[in-house]
C-alpha positions in Angstrom: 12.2 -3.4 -20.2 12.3 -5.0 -23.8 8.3 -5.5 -25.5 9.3 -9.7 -24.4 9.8 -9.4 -20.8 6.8 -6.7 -20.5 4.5 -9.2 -22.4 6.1 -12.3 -20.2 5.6 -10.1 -16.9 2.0 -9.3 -17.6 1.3 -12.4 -18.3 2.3 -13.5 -14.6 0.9 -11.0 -13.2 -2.4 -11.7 -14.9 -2.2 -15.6 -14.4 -0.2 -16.0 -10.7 -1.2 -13.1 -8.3 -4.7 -12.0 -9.5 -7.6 -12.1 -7.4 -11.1 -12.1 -9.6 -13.5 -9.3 -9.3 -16.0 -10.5 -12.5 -18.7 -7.6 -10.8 -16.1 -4.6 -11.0 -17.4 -2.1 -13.7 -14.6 -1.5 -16.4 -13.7 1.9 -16.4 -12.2 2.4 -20.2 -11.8 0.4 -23.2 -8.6 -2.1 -22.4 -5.6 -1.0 -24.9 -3.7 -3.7 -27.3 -2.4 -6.9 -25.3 0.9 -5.6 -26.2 0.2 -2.4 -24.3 0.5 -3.7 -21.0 -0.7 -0.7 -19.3 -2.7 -0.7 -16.2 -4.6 2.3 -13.9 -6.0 1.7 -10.3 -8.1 4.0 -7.7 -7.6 3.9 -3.8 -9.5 5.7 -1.6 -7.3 6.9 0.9 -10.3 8.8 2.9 -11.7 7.7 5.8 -15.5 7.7 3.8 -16.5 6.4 1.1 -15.6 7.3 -2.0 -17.1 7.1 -5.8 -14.8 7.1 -9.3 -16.7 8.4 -12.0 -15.6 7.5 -15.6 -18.8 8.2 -17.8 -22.6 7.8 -17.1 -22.4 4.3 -17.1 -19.0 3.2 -15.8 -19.0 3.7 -12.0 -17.1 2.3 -8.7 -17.7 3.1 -5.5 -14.5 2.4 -2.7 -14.8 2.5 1.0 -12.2 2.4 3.7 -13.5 -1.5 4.1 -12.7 -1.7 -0.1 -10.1 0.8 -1.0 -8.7 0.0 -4.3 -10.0 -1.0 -7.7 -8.0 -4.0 -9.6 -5.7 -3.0 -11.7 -7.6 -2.1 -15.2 -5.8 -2.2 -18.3 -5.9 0.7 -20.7 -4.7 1.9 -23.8 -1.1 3.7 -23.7 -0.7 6.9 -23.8 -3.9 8.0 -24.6 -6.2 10.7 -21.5 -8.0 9.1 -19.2 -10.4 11.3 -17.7 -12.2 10.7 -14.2 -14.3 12.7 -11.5 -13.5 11.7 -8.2 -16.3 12.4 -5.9 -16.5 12.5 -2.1 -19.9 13.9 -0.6 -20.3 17.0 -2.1 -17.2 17.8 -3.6 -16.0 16.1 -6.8 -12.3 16.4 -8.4 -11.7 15.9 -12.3 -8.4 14.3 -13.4 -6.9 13.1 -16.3 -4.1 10.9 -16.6 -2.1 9.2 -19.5 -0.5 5.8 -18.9 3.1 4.7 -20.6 4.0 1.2 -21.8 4.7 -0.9 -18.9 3.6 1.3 -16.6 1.3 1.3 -13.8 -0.1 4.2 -12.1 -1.9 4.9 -9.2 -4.2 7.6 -8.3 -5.5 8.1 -4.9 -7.7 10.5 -2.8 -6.1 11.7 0.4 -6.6 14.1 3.0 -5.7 17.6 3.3 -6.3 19.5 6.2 -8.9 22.4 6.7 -9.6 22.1 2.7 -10.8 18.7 2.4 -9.0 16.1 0.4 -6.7 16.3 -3.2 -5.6 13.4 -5.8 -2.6 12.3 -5.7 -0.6 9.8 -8.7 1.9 7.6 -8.4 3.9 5.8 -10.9 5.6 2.5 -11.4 7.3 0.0 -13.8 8.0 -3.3 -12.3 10.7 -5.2 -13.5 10.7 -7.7 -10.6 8.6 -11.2 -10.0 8.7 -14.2 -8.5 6.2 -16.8 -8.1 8.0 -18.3 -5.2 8.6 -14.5 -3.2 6.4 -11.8 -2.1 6.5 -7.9 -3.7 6.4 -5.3 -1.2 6.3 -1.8 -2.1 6.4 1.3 0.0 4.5 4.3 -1.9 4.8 7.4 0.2 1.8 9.7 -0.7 2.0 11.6 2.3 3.9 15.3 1.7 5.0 15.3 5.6 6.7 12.1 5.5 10.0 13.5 3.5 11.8 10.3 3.8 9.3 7.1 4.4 10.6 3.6 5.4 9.6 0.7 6.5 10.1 -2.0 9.6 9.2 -5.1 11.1 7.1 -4.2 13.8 8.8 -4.6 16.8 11.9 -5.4 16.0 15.1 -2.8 14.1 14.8 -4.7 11.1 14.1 -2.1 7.8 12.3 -3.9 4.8 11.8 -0.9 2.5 13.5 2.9 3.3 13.8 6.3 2.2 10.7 6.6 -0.1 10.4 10.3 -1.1 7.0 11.6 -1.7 5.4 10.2 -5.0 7.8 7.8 -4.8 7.5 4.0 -4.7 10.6 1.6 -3.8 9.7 -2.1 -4.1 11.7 -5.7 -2.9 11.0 -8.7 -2.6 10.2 -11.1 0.4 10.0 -14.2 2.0 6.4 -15.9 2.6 5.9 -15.1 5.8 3.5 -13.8 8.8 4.6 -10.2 8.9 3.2 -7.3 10.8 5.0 -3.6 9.9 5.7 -0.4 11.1 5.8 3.3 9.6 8.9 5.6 9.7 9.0 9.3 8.7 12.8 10.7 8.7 13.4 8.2 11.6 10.7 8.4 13.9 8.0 5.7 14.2 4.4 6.8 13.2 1.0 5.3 13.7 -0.1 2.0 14.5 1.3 -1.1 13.2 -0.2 -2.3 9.8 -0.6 -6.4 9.9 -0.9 -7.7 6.8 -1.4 -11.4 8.0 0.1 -14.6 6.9 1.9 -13.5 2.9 2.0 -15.9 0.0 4.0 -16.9 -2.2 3.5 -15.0 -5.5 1.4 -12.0 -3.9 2.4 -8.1 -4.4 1.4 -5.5 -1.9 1.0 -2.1 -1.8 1.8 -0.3 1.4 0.5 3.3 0.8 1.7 6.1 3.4 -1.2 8.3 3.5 -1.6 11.8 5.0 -4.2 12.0 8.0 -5.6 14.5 10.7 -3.2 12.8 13.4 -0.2 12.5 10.6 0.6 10.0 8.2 -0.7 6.2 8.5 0.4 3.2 6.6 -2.5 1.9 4.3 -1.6 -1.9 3.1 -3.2 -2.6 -0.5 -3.4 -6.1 -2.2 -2.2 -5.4 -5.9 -5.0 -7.1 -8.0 -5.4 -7.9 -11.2 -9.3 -7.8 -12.6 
């Protein structure tokens, strides 16, 4: 994507399908405008979960308020964070390209507790007029993850590969969907109520005790 159209596209994003959050802490220092870089945090836990940036730059998520906004950084330089669940905390560090946005989450893992996972994306696509859906597959059992209409044979997003995000775009509409790993339906359907116009979701496949569950996310801007 040329420096124009990632200027021109975060511009939109930041003007046409932000929600405000004034009392979210800021993380890290924002980057040059021309940067256009952005980081967010989902807990994808069933508890509560705290992201740790320094002493005084805390947010705490919970399964009711899973995901930060999307914070913009500075390109390409560490960001360091301590992810902390009850007792056990997790450092990570992360570096964010141009144009990019990436997404790190906290996820379950069995007998050993949870891990962090990342996912990256550059988005090329918007509409004001159109909905953005994306299926982000951070679950490692769900080789292949897809996507359907609940109810009904029609597929809206398919064969995500773990750590991988595929994205299109969609009409307005009431929609209510359904997971698929390699084929066979999983979990309970996800509604994600009456869409509009100009909005970009998130549906994150995360890993759980009873196998992997869709997890619908609002992208936001701060």
């Amino acid at each position: 994507m040329s420096r124009p159209s990632t200027l021109l596209l975060g511009a939109a994003l930041l003007t046409l399908f932000s929600t405000a959050h004034a009392d979210q802490p800021m993380l890290y220092p924002t980057g040059p405008a021309e940067d256009a870089s952005f980081v967010r945090f989902v807990d994808g836990l069933d508890t509560p979960l705290s992201v740790i940036a320094s002493k005084d730059a805390r947010i705490e998520l919970t399964p009711a308020a899973s995901s930060t906004t999307w914070m913009p950084v500075k390109a390409r330089s560490p960001l360091g964070a301590t992810l902390q669940q009850g007792g056990q905390g997790k450092k990570i560090e992360v570096s964010v390209q141009p144009s990019e946005f990436v997404t790190v989450a906290a996820v379950y893992e069995g007998a050993s507790g949870w891990r962090t996972e990342t996912a990256r994306e550059t988005p090329t696509d918007f509409s004001a007029h159109k909905v953005s859906l994306g299926l982000m597959n951070l679950a490692s059992e769900c080789a292949s993850a897809s996507v359907k209409v609940a109810g009904r044979e029609i597929a809206i997003v398919e064969d995500v590969a773990p750590r991988a995000i595929k994205r299109r775009q969609i009409n307005p509409v009431a929609l209510s969907v359904e997971l698929y790993c390699q084929g066979t339906k999983t979990g309970e359907p996800a509604d994600l109520g009456s869409l509009r116009a100009g909005e970009r979701w998130t549906l994150m496949v995360r890993p759980t005790a009873t196998g992997a569950r869709l997890q619908p996310i609002l992208d936001r801007m701060p």
